[in-house]
N, C-alpha and C positions, 0 to 999 in steps of 0.2 A: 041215388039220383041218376037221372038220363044222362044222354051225353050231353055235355054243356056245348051251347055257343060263341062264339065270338066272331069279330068282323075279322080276325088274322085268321080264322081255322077257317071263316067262306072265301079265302083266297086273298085277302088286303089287308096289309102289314102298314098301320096307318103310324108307327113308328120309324119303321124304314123310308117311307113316303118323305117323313117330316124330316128323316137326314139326306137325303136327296135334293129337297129344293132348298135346304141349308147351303147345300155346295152349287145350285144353280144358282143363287144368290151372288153369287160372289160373280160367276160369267155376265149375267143380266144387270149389274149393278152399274149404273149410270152417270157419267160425267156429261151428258146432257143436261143443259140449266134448264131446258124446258119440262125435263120429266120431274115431278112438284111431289114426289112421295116416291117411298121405297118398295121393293116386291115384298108381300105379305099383306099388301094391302086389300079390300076386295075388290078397288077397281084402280088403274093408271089415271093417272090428272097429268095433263098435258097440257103447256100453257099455250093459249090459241092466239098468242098475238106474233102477228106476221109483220115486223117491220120491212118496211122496202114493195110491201104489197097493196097498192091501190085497193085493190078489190079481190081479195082472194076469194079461191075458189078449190074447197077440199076436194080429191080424188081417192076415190074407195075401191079394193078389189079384194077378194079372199080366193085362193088358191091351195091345190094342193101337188104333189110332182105324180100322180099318179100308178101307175103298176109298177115303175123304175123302183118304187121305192122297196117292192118286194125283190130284187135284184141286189139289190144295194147291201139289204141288211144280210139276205144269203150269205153275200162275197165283204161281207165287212166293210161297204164304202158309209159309214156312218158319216164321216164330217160332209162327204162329197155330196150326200140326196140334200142335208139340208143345203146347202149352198142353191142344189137344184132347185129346192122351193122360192128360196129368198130370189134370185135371181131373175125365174120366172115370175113371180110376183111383180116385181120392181119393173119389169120388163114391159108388162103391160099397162101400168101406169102413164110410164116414160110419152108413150108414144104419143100422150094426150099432153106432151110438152111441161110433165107434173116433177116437181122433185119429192122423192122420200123421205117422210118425216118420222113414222113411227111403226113398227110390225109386232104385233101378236100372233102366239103361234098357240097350237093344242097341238099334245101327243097324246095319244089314243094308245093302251097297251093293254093286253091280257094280265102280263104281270110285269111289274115293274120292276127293272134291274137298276139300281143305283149308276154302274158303271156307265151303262149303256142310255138312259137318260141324260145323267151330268155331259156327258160326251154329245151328244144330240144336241142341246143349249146353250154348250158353250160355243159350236161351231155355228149354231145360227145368231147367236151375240155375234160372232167375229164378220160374219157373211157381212148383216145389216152394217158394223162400222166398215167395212171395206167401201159398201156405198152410200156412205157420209148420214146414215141415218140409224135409229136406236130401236134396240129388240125392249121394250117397256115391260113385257110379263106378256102371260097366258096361263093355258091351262094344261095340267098332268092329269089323268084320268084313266083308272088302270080300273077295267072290269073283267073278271075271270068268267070264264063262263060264257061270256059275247063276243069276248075275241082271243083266240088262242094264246098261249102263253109263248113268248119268244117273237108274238108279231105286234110290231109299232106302226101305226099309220099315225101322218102327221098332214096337218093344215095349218095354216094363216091366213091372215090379214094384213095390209097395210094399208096405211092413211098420206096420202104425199099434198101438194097445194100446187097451185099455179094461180099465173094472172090473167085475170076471165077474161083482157084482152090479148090473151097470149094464146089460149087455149088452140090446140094444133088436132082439131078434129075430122078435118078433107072436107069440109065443107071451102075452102080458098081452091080445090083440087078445079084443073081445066087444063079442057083439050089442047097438047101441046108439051107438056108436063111430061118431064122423063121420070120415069122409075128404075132406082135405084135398087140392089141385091146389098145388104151388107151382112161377110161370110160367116156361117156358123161354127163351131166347133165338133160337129158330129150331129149326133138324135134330139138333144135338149133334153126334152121330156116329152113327148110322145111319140108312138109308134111301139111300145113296149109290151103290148100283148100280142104284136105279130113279130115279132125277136123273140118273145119266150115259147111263141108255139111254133117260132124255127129252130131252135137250140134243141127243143121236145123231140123235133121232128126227123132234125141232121145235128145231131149233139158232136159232132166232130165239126163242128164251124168254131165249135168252143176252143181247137186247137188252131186255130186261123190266126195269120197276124194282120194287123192293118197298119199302113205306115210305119212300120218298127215299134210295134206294143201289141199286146193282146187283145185279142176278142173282147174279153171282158172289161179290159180297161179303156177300152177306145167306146166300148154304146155306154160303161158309166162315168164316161166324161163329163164333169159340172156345165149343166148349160149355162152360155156366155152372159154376163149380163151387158149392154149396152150403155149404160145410165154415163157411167164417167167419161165415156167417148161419146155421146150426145148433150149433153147436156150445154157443150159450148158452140150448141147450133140452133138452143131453141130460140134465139129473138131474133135468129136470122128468116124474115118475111119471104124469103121464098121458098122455105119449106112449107109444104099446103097438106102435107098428110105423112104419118108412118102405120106402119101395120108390123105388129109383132107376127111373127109366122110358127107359128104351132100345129097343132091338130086341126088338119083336113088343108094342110097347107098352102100356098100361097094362093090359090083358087078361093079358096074357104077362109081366108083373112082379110087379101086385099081388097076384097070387094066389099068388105065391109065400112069403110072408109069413102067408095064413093058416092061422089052425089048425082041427082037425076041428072038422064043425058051424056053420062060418060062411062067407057068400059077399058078398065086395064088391057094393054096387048100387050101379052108378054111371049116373046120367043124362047122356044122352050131350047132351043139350041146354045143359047149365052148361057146357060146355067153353068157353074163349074160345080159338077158332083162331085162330092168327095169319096175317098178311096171305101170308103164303109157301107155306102148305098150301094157301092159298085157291087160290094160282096155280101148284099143281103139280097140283091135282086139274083144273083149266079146263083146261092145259095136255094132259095126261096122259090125262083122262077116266076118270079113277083112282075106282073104285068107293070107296064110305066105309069098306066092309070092311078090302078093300086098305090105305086109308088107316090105319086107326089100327090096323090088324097092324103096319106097316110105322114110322112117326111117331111121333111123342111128341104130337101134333097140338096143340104150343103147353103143356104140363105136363112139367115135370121132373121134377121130385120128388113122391108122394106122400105125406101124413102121416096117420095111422090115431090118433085121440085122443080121448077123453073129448071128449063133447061142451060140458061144464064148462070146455072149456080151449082150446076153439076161439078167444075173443076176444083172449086172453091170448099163443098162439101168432103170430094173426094179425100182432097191431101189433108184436111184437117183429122178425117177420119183413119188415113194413115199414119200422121204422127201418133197418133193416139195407139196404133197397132193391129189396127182393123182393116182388112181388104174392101173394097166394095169397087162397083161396077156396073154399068146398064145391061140391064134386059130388058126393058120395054117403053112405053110412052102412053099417056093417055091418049085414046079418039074417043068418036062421039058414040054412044048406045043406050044401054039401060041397065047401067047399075052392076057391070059379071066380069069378068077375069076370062079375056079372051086366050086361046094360046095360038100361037104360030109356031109351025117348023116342030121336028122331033128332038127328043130329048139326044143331047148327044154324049154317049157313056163311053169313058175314057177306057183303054185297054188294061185286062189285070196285070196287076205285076208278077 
């Protein structure tokens, strides 16, 4: 006879598979009442009743942490990128005033390592309960052949709710209205294609430290999530807009958020950069432009609010452990993210 086939000799071990999501089982396993069946199932039943909610109104996003995540698995930050997804996930939700209800995830692998999987699901189970919501299932998906063996890409989903008269979209946004910075913790998740072709470029930045840690452990820092420190601001009425600040930074975010006849001014001078921008622009030689297309340059979140409610927001958001702070105000234009004044870059240490 010829040589024989199987699905284990084309690359996919559909027994190792099946002790794999045996032991993700046990991370993904649910003391949520609303999750109505167990993983194994072909699809999650989620019960959709919203007490306490007039009129809900789902909020949907799917994300993924981007090129960080080849960084991640290099240097072994496994539990860290998932966090970076869930977080950034949730993040984006948030700002539309949503709480999180439910995330699926897919990992995408050449070949699927038992360890390295179980490890990957258990820390987005933990992510999702950190902010009061449930990792339900997804999908493993291990193709040899399409995607190298050793490399994981990962996606999600999450489903949150809000009350349609709650809904915090900038459309309340008006001339007068301060805007708020609230601080990040580094890159988040993006900007990691021009760090990998600086590292490529000047691979001795990789021996740099920032604030008393390494290179490496300061760009894969878990981006912040926001949710537990906003969330006891959303029925406060004069907040009229947030903007998550990711890719193409707060130019390319906050203007999403406004409405006709008005244009963010932001002074680029209030910004506080943090020590890591400082040392990818010295390193890089990275115009400012560049810079804050690319960065969050040290601002996560943005807050758009009655200027009346600036104090009020401020200190709530510090108990919680969060910095924030004015950079700018809304005036009258059309719809863009104005900047004033230069970026002001603190000295190296």
């Amino acid at each position: 006879m010829g040589n024989q086939f199987s699905y284990k000799k084309a690359g996919v071990d559909i027994s190792a598979a099946d002790a794999a999501k045996r032991e993700m089982a046990q991370s993904v396993e649910a003391a949520d009442p609303r999750v109505l069946n167990k993983l194994g199932a072909f699809a999650t039943l989620f019960d959709a009743r919203f007490p306490g909610y007039e009129h809900p109104v789902l909020v949907l996003k799917t994300e993924e942490p981007g090129s960080k995540q080849l960084l991640a698995f290099r240097y072994g930050h496994v539990e860290s990128i998932c966090y970076d997804m869930v977080n950034h996930l949730i993040n984006d939700i948030i700002v539309m005033g949503a709480r999180p209800l439910s995330v699926q995830d897919a990992v995408i692998c050449g070949k699927l390592k038992k360890s390295v999987v179980t490890r990957i699901v258990a820390a987005l189970a933990a992510a999702c309960r950190e902010q009061g919501c449930t990792l339900t299932g997804g999908e493993t998906s291990e193709q040899p052949g399409v995607i190298p063996s050793g490399t994981y890409i990962l996606t999600s989903s999450v489903v949150g709710v809000v009350e349609k008269a709650k809904i915090i979209d900038g459309s309340a946004i008006e001339v007068g209205d301060a805007v708020l910075a609230v601080a990040s913790n580094g890159l988040h998740t993006n900007g990691y294609s021009l760090v990998r072709a600086l590292m490529d470029e000047k691979p001795k930045i990789l021996k740099a430290e920032v604030a008393g840690e390494s290179f490496i452990d300061a760009v894969l820092k878990p981006h912040t999530c926001y949710f537990k420190a906003l969330e006891g601001l959303f029925d406060m009425g004069e907040i009229h807009g947030l903007a998550h600040i990711t890719g193409g930074g707060i130019e390319g975010n906050l203007n999403r958020i406004l409405p006709e006849g008005t244009n963010a001014r932001i002074d680029r001078s209030l910004i506080r950069i943090l020590p890591l921008f400082n040392l990818i622009k010295r390193m890089g030689a990275v115009p400012d432009a560049d810079m804050l297309r690319t960065f969050n340059m040290g601002v996560g979140m943005t807050i758009v609010a009655k200027t009346s409610a600036v104090d009020t927001i401020r200190r709530h958001l510090a108990d919680k452990g969060h910095e924030s702070y004015s950079i700018g105000e809304i005036v009258r234009g059309e719809k863009k993210v104005e900047y004033v004044n230069g970026l002001k870059w603190p000295k190296p240490e």
